[in-house]
Every structure is written in C-alpha cells, then in structure tokens.
VOLONU-334861 format. One record per residue (C-alpha): residue in three letters; x negated, y, z negated; residue number from 1. Coordinates in steps of 0.05 Angstrom, whole numbers, plus 5000, padded with zeros to 4 digits. Each point is the difference from the previous one (the first is absolute). Layout:
% residues N
- ALA;X;Y;Z;NUM
...
***
This chain:
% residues 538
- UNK;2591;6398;7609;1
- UNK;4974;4956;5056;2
- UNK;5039;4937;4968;3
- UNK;5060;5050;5002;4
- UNK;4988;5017;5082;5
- UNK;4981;4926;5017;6
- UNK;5041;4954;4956;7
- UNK;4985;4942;5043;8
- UNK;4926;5020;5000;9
- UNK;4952;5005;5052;10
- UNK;4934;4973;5023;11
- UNK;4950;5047;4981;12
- UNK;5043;4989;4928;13
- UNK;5001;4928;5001;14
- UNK;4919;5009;5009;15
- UNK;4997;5030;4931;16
- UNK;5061;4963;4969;17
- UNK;4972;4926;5029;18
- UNK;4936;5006;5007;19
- UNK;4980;5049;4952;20
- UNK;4958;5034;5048;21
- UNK;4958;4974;5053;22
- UNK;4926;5033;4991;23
- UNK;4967;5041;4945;24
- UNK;4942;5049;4992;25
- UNK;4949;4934;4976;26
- UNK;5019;4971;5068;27
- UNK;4961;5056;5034;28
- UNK;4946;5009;4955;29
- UNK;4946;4996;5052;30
- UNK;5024;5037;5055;31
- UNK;4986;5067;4968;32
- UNK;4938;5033;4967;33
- UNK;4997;4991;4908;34
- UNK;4978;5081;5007;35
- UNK;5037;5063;5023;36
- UNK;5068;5024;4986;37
- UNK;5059;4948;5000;38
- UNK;5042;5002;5059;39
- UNK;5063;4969;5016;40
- UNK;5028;4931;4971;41
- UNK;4972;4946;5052;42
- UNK;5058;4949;4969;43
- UNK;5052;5058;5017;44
- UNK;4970;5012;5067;45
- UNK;4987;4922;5027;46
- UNK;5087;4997;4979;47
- UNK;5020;5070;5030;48
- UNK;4960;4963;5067;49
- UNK;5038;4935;4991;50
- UNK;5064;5036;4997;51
- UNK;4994;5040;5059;52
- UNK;4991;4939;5042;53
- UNK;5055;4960;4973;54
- UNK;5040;5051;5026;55
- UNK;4955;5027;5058;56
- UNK;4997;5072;4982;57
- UNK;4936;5052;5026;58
- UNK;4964;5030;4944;59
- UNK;5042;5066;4990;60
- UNK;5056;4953;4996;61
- UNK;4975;4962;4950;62
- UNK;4965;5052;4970;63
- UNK;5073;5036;4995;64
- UNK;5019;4944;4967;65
- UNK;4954;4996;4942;66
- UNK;5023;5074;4989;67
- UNK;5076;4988;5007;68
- UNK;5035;4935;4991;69
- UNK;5031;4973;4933;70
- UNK;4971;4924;5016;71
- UNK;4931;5017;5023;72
- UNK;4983;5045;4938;73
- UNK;5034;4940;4961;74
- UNK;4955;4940;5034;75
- UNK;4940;5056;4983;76
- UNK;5019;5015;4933;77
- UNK;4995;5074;5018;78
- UNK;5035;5061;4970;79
- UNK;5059;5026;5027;80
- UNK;4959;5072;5010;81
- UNK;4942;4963;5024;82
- UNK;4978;5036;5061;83
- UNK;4969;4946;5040;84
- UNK;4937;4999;5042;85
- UNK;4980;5026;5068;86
- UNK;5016;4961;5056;87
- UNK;4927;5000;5025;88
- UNK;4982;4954;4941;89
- UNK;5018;4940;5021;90
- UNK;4961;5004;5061;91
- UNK;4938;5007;4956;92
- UNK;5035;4936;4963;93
- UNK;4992;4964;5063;94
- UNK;4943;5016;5020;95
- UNK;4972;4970;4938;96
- UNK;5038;4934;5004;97
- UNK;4974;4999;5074;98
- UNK;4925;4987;4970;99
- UNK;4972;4932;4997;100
- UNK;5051;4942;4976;101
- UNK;5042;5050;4954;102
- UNK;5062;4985;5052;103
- UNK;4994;4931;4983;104
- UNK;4989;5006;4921;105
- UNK;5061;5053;5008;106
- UNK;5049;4946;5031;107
- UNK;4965;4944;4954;108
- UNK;5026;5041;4935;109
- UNK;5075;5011;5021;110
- UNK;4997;4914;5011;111
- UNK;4972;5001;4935;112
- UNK;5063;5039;4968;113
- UNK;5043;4958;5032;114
- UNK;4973;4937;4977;115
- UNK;5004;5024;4937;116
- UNK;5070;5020;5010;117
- UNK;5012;4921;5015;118
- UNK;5031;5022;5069;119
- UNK;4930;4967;5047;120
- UNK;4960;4933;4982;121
- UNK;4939;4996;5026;122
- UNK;5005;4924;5013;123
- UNK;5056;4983;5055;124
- UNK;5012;5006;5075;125
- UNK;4975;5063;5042;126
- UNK;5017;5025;5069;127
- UNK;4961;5041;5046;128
- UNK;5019;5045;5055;129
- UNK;4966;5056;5047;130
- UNK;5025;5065;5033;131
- UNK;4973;5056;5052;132
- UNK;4978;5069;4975;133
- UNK;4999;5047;5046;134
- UNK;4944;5055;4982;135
- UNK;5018;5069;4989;136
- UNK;4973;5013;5070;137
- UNK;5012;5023;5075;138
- UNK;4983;4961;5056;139
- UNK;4950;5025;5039;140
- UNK;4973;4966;5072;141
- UNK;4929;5004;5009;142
- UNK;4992;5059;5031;143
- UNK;5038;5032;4950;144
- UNK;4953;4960;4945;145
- UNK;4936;5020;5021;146
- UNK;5019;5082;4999;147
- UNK;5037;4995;4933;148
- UNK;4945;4963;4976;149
- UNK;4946;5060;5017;150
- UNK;5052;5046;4985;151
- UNK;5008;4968;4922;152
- UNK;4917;4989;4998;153
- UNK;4993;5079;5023;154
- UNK;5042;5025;4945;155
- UNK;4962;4958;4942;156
- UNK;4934;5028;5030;157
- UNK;5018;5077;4999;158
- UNK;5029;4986;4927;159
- UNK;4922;4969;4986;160
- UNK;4954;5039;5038;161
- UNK;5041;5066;5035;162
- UNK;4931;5025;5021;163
- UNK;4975;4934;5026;164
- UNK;5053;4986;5050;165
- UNK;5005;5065;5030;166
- UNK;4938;5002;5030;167
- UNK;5018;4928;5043;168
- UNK;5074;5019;5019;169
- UNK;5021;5050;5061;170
- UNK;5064;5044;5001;171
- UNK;5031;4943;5041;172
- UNK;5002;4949;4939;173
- UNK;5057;5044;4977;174
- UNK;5038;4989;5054;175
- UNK;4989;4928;5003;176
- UNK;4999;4984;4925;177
- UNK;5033;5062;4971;178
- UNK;5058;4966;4983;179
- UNK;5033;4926;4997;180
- UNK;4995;4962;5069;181
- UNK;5077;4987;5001;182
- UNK;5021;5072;5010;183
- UNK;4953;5000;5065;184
- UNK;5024;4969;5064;185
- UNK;4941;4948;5025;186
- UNK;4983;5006;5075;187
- UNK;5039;4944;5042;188
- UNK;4972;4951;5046;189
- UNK;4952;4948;4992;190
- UNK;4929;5037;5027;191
- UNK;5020;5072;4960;192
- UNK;5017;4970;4932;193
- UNK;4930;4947;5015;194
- UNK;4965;5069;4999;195
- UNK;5030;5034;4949;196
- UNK;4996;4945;4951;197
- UNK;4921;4996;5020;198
- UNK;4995;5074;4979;199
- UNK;5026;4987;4935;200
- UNK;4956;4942;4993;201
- UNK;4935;5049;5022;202
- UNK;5031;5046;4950;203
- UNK;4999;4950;4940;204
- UNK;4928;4976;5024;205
- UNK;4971;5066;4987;206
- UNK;5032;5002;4930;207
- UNK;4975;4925;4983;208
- UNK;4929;5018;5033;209
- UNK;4994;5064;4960;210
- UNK;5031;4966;4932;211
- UNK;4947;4950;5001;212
- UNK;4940;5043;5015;213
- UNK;4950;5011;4941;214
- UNK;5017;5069;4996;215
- UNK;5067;5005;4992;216
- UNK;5032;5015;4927;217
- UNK;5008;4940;4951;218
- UNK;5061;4968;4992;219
- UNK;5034;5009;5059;220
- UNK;4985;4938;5040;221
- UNK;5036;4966;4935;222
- UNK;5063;5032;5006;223
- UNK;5056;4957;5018;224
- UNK;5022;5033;5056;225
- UNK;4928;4994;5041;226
- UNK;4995;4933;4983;227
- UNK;5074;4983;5034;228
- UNK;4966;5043;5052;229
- UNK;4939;4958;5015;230
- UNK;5044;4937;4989;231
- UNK;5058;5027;5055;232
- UNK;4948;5019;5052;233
- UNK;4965;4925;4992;234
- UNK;5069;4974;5016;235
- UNK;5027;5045;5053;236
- UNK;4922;5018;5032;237
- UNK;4936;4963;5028;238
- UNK;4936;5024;5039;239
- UNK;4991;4969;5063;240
- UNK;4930;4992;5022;241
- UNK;4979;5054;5019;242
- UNK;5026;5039;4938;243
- UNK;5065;5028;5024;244
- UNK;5055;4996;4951;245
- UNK;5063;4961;5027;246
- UNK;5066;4985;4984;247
- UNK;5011;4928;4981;248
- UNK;5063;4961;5031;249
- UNK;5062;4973;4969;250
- UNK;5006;4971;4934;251
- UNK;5013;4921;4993;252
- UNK;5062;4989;4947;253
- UNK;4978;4925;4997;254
- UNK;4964;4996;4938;255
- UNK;4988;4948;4960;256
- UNK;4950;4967;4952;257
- UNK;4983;4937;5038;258
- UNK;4985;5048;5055;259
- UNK;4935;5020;4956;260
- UNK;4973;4942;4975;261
- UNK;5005;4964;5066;262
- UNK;4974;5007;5061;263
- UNK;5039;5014;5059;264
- UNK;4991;4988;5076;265
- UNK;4989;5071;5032;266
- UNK;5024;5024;5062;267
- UNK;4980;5066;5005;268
- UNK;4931;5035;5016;269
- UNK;4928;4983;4953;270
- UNK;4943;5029;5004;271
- UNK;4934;4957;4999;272
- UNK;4995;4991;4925;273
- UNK;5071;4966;5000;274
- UNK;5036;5064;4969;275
- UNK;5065;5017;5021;276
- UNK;5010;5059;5054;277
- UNK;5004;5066;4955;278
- UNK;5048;5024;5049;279
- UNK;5058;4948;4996;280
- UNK;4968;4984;4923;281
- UNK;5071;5004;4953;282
- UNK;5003;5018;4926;283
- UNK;5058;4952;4965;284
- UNK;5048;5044;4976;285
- UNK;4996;4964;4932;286
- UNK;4945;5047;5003;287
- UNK;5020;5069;5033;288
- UNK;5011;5069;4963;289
- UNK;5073;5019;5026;290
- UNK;5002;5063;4965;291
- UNK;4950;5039;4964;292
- UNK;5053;5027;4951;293
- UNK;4998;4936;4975;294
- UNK;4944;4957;5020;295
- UNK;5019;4936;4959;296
- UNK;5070;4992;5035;297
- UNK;4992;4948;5056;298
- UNK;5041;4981;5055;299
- UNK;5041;4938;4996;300
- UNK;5044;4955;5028;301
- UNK;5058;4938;4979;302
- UNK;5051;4960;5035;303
- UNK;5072;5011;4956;304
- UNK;5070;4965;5020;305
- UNK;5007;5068;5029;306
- UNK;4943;4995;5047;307
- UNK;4930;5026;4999;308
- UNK;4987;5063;4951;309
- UNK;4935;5040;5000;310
- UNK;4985;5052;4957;311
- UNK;4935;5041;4964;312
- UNK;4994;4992;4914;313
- UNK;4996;4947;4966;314
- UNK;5022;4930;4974;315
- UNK;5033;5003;4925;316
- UNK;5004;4926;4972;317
- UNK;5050;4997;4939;318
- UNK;4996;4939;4956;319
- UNK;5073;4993;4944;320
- UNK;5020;4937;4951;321
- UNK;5057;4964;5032;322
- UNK;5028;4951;4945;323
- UNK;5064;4992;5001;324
- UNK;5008;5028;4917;325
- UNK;4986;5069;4992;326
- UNK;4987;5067;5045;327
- UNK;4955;4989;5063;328
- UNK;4945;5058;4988;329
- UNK;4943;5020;5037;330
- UNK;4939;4974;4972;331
- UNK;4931;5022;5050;332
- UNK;5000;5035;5056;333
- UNK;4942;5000;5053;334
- UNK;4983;5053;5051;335
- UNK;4967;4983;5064;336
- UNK;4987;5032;5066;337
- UNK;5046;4988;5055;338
- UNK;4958;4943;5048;339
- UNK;4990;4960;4942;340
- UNK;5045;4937;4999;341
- UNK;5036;4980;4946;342
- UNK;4957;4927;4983;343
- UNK;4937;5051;4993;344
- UNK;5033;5031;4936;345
- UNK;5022;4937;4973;346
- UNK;4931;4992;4954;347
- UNK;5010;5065;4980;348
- UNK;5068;4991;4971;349
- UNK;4982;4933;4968;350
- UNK;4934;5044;4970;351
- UNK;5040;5059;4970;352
- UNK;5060;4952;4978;353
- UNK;4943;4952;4952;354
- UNK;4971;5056;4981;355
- UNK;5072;5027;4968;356
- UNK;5014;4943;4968;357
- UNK;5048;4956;5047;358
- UNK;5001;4937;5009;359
- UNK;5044;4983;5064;360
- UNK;5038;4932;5002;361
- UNK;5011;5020;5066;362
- UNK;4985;5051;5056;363
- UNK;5052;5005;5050;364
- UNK;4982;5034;5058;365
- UNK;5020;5001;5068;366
- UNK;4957;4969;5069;367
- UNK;4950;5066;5007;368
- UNK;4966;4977;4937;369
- UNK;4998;4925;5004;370
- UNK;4950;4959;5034;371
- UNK;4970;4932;4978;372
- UNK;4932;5037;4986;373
- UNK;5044;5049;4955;374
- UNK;5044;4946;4961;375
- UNK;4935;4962;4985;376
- UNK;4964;5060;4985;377
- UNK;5053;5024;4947;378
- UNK;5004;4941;4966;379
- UNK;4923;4989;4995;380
- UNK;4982;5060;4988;381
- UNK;5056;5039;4955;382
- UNK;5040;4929;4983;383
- UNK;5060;5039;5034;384
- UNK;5056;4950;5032;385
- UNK;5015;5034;5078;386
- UNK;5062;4995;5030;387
- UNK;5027;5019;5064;388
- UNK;5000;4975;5078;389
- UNK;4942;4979;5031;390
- UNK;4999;5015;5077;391
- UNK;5028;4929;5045;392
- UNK;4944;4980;5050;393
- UNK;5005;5057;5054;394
- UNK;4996;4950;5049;395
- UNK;5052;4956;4981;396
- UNK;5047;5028;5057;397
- UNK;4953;4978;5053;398
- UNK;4980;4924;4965;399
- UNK;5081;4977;4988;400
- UNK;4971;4929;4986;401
- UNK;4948;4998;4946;402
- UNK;4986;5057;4951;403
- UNK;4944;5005;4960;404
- UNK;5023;4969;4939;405
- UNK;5023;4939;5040;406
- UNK;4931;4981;5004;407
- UNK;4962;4954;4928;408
- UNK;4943;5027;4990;409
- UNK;4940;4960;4960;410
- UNK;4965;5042;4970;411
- UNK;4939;4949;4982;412
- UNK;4994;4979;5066;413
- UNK;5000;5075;5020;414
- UNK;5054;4971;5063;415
- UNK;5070;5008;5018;416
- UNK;5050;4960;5027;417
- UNK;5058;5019;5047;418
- UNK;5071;4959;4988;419
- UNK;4993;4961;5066;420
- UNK;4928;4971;4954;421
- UNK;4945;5027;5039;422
- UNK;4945;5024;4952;423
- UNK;4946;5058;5020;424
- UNK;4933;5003;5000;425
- UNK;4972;5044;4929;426
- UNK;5019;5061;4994;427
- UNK;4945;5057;4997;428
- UNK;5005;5060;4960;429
- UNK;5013;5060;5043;430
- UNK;5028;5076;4989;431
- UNK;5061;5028;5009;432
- UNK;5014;5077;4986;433
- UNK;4934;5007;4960;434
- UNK;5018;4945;4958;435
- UNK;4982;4926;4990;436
- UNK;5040;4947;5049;437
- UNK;4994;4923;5019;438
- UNK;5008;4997;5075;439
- UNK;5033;4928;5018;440
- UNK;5004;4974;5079;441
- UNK;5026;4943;5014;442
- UNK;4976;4965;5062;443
- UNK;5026;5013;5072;444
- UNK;4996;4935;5024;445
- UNK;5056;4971;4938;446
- UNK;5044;5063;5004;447
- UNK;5000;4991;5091;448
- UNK;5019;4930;4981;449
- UNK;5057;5024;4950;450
- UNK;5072;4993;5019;451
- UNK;5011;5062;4950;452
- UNK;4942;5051;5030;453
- UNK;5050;5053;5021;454
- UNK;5037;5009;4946;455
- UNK;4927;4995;4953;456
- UNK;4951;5037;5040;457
- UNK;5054;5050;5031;458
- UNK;4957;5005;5069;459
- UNK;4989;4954;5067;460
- UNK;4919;5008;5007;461
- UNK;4983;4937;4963;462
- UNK;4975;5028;4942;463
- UNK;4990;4967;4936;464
- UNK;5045;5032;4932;465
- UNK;4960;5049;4966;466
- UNK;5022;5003;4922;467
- UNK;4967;5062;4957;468
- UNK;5012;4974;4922;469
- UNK;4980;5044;4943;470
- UNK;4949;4978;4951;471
- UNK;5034;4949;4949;472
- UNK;5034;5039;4946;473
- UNK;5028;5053;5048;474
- UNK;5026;4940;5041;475
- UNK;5037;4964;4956;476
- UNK;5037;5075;4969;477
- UNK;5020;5013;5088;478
- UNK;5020;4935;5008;479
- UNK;5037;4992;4936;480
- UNK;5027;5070;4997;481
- UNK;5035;4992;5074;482
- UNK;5035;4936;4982;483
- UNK;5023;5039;4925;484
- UNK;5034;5055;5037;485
- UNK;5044;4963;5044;486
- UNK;5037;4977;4945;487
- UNK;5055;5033;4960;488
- UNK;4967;4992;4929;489
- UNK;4940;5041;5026;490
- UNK;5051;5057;5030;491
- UNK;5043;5001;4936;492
- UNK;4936;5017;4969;493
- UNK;4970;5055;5049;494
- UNK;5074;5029;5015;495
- UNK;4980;5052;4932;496
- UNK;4941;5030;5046;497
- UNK;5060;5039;5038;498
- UNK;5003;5040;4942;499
- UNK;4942;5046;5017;500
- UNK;5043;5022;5054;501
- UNK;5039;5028;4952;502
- UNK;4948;5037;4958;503
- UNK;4963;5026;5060;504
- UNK;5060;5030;5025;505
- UNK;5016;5032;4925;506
- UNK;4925;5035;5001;507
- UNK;5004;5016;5066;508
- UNK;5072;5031;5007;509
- UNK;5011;5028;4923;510
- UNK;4927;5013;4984;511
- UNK;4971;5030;5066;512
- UNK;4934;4938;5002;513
- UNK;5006;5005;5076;514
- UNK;4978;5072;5003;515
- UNK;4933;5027;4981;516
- UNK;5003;5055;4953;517
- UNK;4925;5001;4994;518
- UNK;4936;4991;5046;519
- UNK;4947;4944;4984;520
- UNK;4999;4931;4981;521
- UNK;4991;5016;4922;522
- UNK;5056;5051;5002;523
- UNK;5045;4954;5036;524
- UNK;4984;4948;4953;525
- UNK;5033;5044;4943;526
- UNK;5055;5016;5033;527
- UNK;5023;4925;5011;528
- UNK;4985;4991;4928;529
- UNK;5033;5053;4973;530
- UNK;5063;4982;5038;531
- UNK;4995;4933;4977;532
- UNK;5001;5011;4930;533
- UNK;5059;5040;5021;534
- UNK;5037;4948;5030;535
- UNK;4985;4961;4935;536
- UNK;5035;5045;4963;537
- UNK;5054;5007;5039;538
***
C-alpha cells in the first residue's frame, strides 16, 4: 500500500529501503533500566525524532504522523491499525538524549549507518561553518531582569517551602511580583526607575539573606532559580561602604579574553588596595545572566556583509564531508554559547571528530577559525591539515612600503633585517594577547637616516620600526599562509568552503536551526542534532 501511494518513494522510505534502518533497540541499551515493565521501542522512537526534524514538524505533528501516514508506518515497520504513541513521549525521548554525551553517540550512530551504506568516508576533506541561535527567550532590560528574576526565584520558593516564605513576604509582593514584569508599566525617568529598581534589589536581599540563614528549610538555597538570584544581584548590585545597597552603572560590551589575562591602564577611581571603584566596576557580558528563563543564553555580537547583528542564544558549529564524489552529510555538530568565538570550538571539533573515527585530509574553514597558533596547533596536536585565510597585517594600510614579510628574519641570530639591510638588535620574548611574542625594534638612529622611513614606520616622530613575530613555527604557517592565498591555486582550493553557505541556509530555512524550540544549552544541543541528522536524510 505505501509503494502503491508513493511510487517514486519517499524519504522516511528510502531510510528503510537504503539504509535498512538507522538505529535499533541494542543501540540504546544503556539509557534505560534491565528491570520494570518494557516501554516503548527506543530504535522506533530515536527515527520517529529524526523524521520530525527532517521535515520540521512539533510533536503532535509528528506524533499524527506515526498514527496516520502510509510511509511513516512503512519506514517503522508498523501495522496499518497500529495506533501510535502519545505525543508527550518524545519529549521524555529527549530529555533522555539530552543527558551526558548521548546527543553525540546519537549523531555518531546515523554516521555510522551511512558509512556503512558507502555514501560517507571517513578519510577526505571536511568543511566547517557556524550560525546564531537565538534562545527561546524575551528580551528583557535590566530593570525588567532583576524583577522577573525575583519574580521566577519567588515562585520556586512557595512550590518548596509555602510556609517558609510567607512569613518574610508583605501583601505588596503581589503587586510587585504577582505576575510577569512585562505586563507592568516601569516608572519613567531616570531618579524613579533608580528607586524602584533599588526596591526590588532590597526585595531579593531579604530573600538571599533569609535563604542562606541556618534556619531556613534544606534545599532551597540549591534550587536553580536562587542561585540565578544570587548570581543576578552580584551583577546588577554592590554595597557601598557604608552598607547601602546601590545600583551599579552601565554595562561595558567590550569583552574580550586578552582583556583578562592582561593588565590594563585604568582610568577610573581605586581605592587604596589598588581595586577598581565598585561603583563604575563592569561585569563583561561574556559573563551576564540576560534572562533568568534561560540563564545559559548569553548576549552576543558579529559583523555580517549585512552589518553588525546582535542577538541572545547561542553559537551552533556544523562540521559536513565536502569531496567532490558522493552526498555532502553532516558529520558533528558542536553547541556553544553565543560570546564564544568560533577558533575557541575549533579543539573541540577536532576532539569529537578523532574520537568518531575521521581522519581529515583537510579542514576547510573560513578566517574566524584560523590563526597561526590554530593551524600549528591542529597539525601537532590532532595531525589535521587547516585551511583557510589568515588575517593580512592590520597595519598594512598605514606602512604602504614594507610589510612584515618583507623583512628576513634569522632565526639563529634571533635578528631581523629590513630590505634597505639594516639588521636589529635581538629580539626579546614578549606577550601579546596572553600569548608568547618576540618583540623586534629596530634602531631610530638607521630608520631617521632611511630614505624609506615613511612608508616603513608609517609616522614622523623618529621612531624606530617595531616588528611583533610569532614564535618560530607559528611564523613560518602566517607568513607562508599570506603569500599561499594570493594565488589562484590556493583559491581554487578554498572556493568549496562557500558551500556551507549553502547548508546553513538549508537547516536554517527548511529545518527551523535558527529558532529555539527548547531552553538550555543541553536541550539546544539536541535540537541542532536532531535537525542535522535530518538534513542528512534529506
């Protein structure tokens, strides 16, 4: 009957027909107890899941589909009168693969089938690519933040200890917390919604001071919700000296890691022992709680051809074979929060893709995840071959003479020399960004003397060249990588990175990956392997 209704076939067929399957019961043996009575085929249920993200249905939907249609009850190998399940089962489902690395081990298994099925080799070229995910979230400003975050700790305490909390709250808390902040109109005007906010935030200090007293009920200072309490007010409060609680000023959105490794001049107000002034002290929004609905979304921001984009979720990273015989599939898929750039995840892909098995020829990726530390580090460490751009000297523009591969270095000596043939002084090892550097300056008196100083040095004060080389390895990848990728052999072979475009824009459009359907990291890490496996199929 369903070969009758679909001559031609269709996917969820092809699955049974091709593939024979993709999972079965063994594949799942540890996720449930050996005692109890036998529930619901795991194989049957890790497929129905599959399925509904190839063609990005809800769970009725797909659900409904189990129940009525010809090719679904055909990929299943279910009875005609089979009645199906509840739709609320393959929430449970997920909230199983959501534990530990069972995501992972769930994506690793449909690879498995298909290199089985001879249509993936797990020894060729791979591509990598990353996307924003916005959270399944509102966004809140900070006034906004700090009620909704009482409001959500107030609830989980009169679920855990009714009794308890009554006895600290007045009849005004309902008023004020009674129901979501963004149905309430916040007072206007700098010095009203100052005062407000610092009512809420003498509210939530009577909650954290009671939670944390010995006498209150066990438990409850463990509950999620007072613990995004504590870590909101540390963000958005401080005490000045003389204990008053105050509200702290505007967040910085200039975050980054060299920032914390490094020390910085500082311009604003110290006390005596050198610490910063608590009242202009910032919190890098790497950092900050934006919502307490979902306290593991961060705030975020990227420059695209269609200018800058900021948004609150996360990062999804999507690795896929790209030789030129055979389907390009979706082989690992990586999760991270938003702030995190895309070089950070790089280890992490080149972990998860060893541990399954492949063996890249090459990685193809494009200029987020390609440094001279990272191409070195790849090929040491995994024996993975990097390609893609590394960044031209960012001073280039202002030093049209002399760049900094114009100048030999000899590295036994420890010197370099310009073209004009003036040699410097030893180098000395220095840091730049946290990490190891060789700091080269080349005497002012030779470069005053140079007929060729404004177009080297880029400035009129005299100065001698200053030249910042990488340690020796990462030197020669920067300086031979920048002279590779000016040629038209090297952008023959990078033009097949363009074609994560392409499969971004199929999970993203056809398979709803830019949307959150759920709330956490875990969670969200299911979805976007779930609708991978999809795509795969499709």
């Amino acid at each position: 009957m369903a070969r009758a209704s679909n001559p031609r076939g269709t996917a969820a067929m092809w699955v049974r027909d091709r593939l024979d399957g993709l999972f079965t019961d063994a594949d799942f043996a540890d996720w449930y107890p050996a005692d109890g009575r036998r529930g619901m085929s795991p194989a049957q249920l890790a497929l129905v899941s599959v399925l509904q993200y190839a063609e990005n249905l809800t769970d009725r939907q797909a659900a409904d589909a189990v129940r009525c249609r010809l090719d679904w009850k055909y990929c299943l190998g279910l009875e005609l009168d089979d009645p199906g399940f509840d739709f609320t089962v393959l929430s449970e489902f997920r909230g199983r693969v959501a534990e530990g690395d069972r995501a992972d081990r769930l994506l690793a298994l449909v690879v498995d089938r298909l290199v089985e099925a001879g249509l993936v080799k797990r020894r060729g070229r791979i591509r990598t690519d990353s996307t924003h995910v916005l959270a399944a979230v509102r966004r809140l400003n900070r006034g906004e933040l700090v009620a909704e975050t009482l409001r959500c700790a107030l609830e989980d305490l009169a679920l855990q200890g009714e009794e308890w909390l009554a006895a600290l709250v007045t009849a005004d808390w309902a008023d004020r917390y009674g129901r979501p902040v963004r149905y309430d109109r916040l007072p206007r005007g700098g010095d009203a919604l100052i005062a407000w906010v610092l009512r809420v935030g003498e509210d939530g200090m009577h909650i954290l001071h009671a939670v944390y007293h010995d006498d209150a009920p066990p438990g409850l200072r463990e509950l999620r919700s007072v613990q995004v309490l504590r870590q909101v007010w540390v963000q958005q409060y401080w005490h000045d000296e003389a204990g008053q609680l105050r509200w702290r000023a505007a967040k910085s959105t200039r975050d980054r890691a060299s920032r914390r490794v490094t020390g910085q001049r500082n311009t604003g107000k110290t006390s005596a022992d050198g610490r910063p002034d608590p009242a202009s002290a910032r919190v890098p929004w790497t950092m900050e709680i934006v919502t307490p609905h979902d306290p593991e979304a961060r705030y975020s921001q990227k420059v695209t051809a269609a200018g800058q984009r900021d948004w609150i979720g996360y990062r999804d990273h999507q690795t896929e074979t790209c030789d030129e015989l055979g389907p390009n599939v979706i082989v690992q898929v990586l999760t991270r929060p938003a702030p995190q750039q895309d070089i950070d995840a790089l280890d992490d892909i080149h972990h998860q893709l060893t541990r399954q098995g492949f063996q890249p020829l090459e990685h193809v990726v494009d200029g987020g995840y390609v440094t001279p530390d990272s191409i070195h580090h790849a090929a040491l460490t995994w024996g993975i071959p990097l390609l893609g751009p590394v960044r031209d000297d960012p001073q280039a523009a202002q030093r049209p003479g002399f760049t900094k591969e114009d100048f030999h270095i000899d590295w036994d000596n420890r010197t370099l020399t310009c073209p004009n043939g003036i040699t410097s002084p030893p180098w000395k090892p220095t840091l730049g960004d946290g990490h190891p550097r060789l700091s080269v300056l080349f005497p002012r008196k030779a470069c005053r003397e140079c007929e060729d100083r404004l177009k080297c040095t880029g400035n009129v004060e005299g100065k001698g060249r200053h030249i910042l080389l990488l340690p020796e390895p990462q030197q020669k990848f920067q300086s031979q990588v920048r002279k590779d990728q000016k040629t038209s052999n090297w952008q023959r072979r990078y033009a097949i990175r363009a074609g994560c475009e392409a499969t971004v824009s199929e999970t993203v459009h056809a398979h709803g990956l830019r949307h959150c359907r759920y709330r956490g990291l875990a969670k969200t890490h299911v979805q976007h392997v779930l609708t991978a496996a999809g795509t795969k199929i499709v």
